[in-house]
DODREN-159492 format. One line per 8 residues: their letters; for each residue z, x, y of N, C-alpha, C. Coordinates in steps of 0.1 Angstrom, whole numbers. Layout:
% DODREN-159492
A> Z/X/Y/Z/X/Y/Z/X/Y | ...
This chain:
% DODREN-159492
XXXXXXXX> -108/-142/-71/-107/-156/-72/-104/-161/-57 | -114/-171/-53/-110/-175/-39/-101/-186/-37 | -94/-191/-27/-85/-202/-21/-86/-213/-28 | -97/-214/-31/-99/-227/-36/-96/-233/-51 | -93/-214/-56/-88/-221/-70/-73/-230/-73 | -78/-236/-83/-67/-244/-84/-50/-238/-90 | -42/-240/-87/-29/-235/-91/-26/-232/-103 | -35/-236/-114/-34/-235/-130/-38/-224/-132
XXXXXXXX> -53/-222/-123/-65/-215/-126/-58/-197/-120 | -50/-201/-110/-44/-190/-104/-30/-184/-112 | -28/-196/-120/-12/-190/-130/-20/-181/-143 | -32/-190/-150/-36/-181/-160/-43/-172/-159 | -44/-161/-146/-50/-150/-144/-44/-141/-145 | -45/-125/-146/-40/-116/-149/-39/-105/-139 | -44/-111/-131/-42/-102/-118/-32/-102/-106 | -29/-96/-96/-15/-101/-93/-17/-105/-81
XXXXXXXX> -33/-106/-70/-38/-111/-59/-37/-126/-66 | -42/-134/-77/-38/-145/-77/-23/-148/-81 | -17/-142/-86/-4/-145/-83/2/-149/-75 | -5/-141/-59/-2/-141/-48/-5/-154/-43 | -19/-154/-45/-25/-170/-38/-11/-180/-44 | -7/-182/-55/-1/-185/-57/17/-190/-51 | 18/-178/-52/31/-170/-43/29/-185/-30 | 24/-180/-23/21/-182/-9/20/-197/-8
XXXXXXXX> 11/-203/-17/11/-222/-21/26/-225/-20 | 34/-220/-26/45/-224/-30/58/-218/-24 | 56/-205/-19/67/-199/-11/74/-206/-3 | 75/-218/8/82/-220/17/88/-231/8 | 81/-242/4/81/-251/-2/95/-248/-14 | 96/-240/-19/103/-235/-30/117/-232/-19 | 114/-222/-11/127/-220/-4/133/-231/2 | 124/-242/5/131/-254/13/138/-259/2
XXXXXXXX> 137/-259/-11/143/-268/-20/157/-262/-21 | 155/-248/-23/170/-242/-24/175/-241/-16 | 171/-247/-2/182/-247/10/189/-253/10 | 176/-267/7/182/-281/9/198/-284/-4 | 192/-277/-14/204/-278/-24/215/-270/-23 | 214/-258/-18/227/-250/-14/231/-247/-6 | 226/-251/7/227/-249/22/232/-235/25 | 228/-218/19/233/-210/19/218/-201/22
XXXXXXXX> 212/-196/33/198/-188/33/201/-180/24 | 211/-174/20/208/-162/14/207/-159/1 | 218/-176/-6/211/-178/-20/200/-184/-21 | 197/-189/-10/180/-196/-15/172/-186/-14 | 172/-173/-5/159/-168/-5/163/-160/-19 | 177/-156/-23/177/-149/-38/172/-158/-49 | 177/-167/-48/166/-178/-61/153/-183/-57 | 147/-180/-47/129/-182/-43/129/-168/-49
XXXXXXXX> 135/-159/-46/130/-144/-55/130/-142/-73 | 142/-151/-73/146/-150/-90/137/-159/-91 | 133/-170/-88/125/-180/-93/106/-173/-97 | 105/-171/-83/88/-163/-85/87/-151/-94 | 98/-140/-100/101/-132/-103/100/-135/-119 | 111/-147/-123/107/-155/-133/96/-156/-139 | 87/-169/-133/74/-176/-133/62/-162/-138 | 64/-151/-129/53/-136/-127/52/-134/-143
XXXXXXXX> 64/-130/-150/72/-126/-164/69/-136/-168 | 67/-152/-172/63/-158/-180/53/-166/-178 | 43/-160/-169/29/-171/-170/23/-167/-179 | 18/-164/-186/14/-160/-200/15/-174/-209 | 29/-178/-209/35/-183/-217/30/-198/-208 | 25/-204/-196/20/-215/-192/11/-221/-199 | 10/-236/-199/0/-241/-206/-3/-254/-199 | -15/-252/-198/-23/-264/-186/-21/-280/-192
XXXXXXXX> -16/-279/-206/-17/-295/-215/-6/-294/-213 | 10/-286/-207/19/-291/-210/24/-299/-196 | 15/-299/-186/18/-301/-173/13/-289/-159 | 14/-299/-149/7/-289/-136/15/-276/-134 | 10/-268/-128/18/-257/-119/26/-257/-116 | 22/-266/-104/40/-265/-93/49/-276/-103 | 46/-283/-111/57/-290/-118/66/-280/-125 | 61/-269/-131/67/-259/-140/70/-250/-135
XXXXXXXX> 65/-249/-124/78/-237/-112/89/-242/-107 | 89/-256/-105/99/-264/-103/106/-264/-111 | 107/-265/-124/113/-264/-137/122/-253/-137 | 115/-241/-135/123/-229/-133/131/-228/-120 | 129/-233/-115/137/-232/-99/151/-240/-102 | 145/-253/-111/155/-260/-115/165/-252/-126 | 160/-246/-134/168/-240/-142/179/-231/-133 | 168/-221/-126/178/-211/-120/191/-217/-111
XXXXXXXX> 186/-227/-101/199/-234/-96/207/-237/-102 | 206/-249/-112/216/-246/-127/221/-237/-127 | 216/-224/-136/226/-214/-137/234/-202/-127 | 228/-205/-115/236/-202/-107/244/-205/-100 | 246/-223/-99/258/-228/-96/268/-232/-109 | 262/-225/-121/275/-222/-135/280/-213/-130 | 271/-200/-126/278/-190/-126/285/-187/-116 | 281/-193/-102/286/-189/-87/277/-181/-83
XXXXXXXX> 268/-174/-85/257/-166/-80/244/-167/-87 | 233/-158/-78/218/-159/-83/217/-143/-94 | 210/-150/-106/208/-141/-116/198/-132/-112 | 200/-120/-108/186/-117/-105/180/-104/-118 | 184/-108/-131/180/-100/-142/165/-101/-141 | 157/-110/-139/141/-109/-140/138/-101/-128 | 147/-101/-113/138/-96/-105/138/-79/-108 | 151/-78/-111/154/-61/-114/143/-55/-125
XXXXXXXX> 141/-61/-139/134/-59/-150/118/-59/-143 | 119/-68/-134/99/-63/-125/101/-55/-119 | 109/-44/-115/111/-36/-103/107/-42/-90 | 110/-55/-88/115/-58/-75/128/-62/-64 | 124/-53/-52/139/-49/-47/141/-61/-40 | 155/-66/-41/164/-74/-29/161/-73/-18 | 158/-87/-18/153/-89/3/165/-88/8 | 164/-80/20/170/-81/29/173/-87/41
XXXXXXXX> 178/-98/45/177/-107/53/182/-103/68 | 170/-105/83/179/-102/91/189/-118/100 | 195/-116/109/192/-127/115/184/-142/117 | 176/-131/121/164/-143/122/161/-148/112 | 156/-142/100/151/-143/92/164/-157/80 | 177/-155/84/183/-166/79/185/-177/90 | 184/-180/101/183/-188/111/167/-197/104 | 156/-189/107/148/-197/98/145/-205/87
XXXXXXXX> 151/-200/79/158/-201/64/166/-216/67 | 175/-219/76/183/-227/78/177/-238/86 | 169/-231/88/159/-244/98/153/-253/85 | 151/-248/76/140/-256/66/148/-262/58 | 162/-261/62/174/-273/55/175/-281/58 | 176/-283/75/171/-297/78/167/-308/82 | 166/-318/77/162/-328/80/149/-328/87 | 135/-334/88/127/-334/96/121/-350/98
XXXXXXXX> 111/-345/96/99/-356/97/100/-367/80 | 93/-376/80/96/-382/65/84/-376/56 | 71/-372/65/65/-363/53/72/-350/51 | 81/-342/60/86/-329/55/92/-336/44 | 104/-348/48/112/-344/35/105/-351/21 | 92/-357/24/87/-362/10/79/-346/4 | 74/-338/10/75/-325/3/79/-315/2 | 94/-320/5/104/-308/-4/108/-317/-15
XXXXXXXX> 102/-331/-17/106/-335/-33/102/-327/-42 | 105/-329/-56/103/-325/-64/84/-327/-68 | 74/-321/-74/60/-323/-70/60/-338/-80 | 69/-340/-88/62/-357/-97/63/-368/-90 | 78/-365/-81/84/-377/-70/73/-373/-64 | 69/-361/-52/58/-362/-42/46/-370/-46 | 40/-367/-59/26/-374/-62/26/-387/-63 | 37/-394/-64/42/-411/-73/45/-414/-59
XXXXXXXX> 53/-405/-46/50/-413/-36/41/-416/-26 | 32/-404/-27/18/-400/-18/12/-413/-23 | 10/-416/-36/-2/-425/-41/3/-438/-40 | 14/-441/-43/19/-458/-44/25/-460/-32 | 31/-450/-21/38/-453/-6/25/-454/2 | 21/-441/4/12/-436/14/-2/-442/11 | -6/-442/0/-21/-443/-6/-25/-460/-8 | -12/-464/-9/-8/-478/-17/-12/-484/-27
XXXXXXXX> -14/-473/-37/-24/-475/-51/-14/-482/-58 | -15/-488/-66/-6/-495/-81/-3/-485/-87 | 9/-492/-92/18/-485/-104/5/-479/-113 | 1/-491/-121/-8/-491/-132/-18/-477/-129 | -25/-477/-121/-36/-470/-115/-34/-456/-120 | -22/-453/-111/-9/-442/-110/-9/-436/-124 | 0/-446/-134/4/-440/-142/-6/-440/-149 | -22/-444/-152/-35/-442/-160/-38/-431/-156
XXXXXXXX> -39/-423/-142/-45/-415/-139/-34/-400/-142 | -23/-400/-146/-15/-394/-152/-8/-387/-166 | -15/-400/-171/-13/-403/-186/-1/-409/-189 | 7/-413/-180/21/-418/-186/22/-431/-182 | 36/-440/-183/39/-452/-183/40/-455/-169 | 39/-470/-167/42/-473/-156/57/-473/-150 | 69/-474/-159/82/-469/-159/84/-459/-154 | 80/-450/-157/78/-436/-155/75/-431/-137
XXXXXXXX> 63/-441/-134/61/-439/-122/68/-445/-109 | 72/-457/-116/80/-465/-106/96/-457/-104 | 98/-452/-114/114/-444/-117/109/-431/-105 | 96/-424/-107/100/-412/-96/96/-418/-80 | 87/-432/-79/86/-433/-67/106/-438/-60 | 107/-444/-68/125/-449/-70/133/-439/-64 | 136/-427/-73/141/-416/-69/137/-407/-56 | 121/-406/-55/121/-396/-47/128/-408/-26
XXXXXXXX> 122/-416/-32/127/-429/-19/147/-424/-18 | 150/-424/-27/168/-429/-27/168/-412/-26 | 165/-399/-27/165/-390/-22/164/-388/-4 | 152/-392/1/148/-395/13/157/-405/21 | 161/-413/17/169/-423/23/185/-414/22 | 190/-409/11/199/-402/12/196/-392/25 | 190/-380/23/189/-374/36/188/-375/53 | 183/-391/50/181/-393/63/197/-402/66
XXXX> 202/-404/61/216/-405/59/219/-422/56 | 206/-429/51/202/-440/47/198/-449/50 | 192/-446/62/180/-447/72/170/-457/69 | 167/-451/58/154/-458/51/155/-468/40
């Protein structure tokens, strides 16, 4: 399957080169979220591992009517930060049970890591939103399309879309230390 398949098309396959393609869409992206939320490289690159590790073990279980790709990786990324700021650490029962080993981080490799925590450009930080806030702001900020438009081409309310352009803004304005 080449580049151009779509993220869905790449989760319901059974092979583990689209996995990859997959992997790779979403790899930095994913670790930027758990920097930004735990400012710690070394638990974020463990929960970008717990997280992809996760998702590998239950794409099977994805379903294209219940929502996009990267929304439902998100979901799990979301979970796992949850449960590892219950527990104080990253679970890594799914990566052990795939026989995948613990990255090892050098230097550099968390210096970089720490770079993608902060702060940049306003398109960096509008895509380390979450992907419903990124879409609701690309199209109604950037695109300047209407609510209505938005939420027809979505399926959902216009409530709905005004609430994530709302959030992902008061996220960004938070960051930028209220800037915006």
């Amino acid at each position: 399957m080449g580049t151009a398949a779509s993220d869905e098309e790449l989760l319901i396959q059974d092979d583990a080169a689209s996995f990859e393609l997959f992997y790779g869409r979403y790899f930095e992206r994913l670790l930027s979220f758990f920097v930004w939320r735990t400012r710690d490289a070394e638990l974020a690159a463990d929960l970008t591992a717990e997280t992809f590790a996760a998702a590998l073990a239950a794409r099977r279980r994805y379903r294209r009517k219940r929502g996009r790709a990267d929304s439902w990786l998100f979901a799990i990324a979301y979970h796992k930060l949850a449960d590892s700021q219950r527990r104080g650490y990253a679970e890594d029962r799914a990566r052990r049970r795939l026989g995948i080993e613990r990255i090892e981080l050098t230097d550099d490799d968390i210096a970089r890591i720490d770079r993608l925590g902060r702060p940049g450009s306003v398109a960096e930080l509008v895509h380390e939103l979450p992907p419903d806030q990124q879409h609701a702001i690309q199209a109604h900020v950037i695109e300047e399309r209407g609510y209505g438009e938005i939420a027809t081409e979505l399926e959902t309310s216009e409530a709905v879309i005004r609430k994530r352009v709302s959030r992902g803004l008061a996220a960004i304005r938070k960051r930028l230390g209220g800037a915006l």
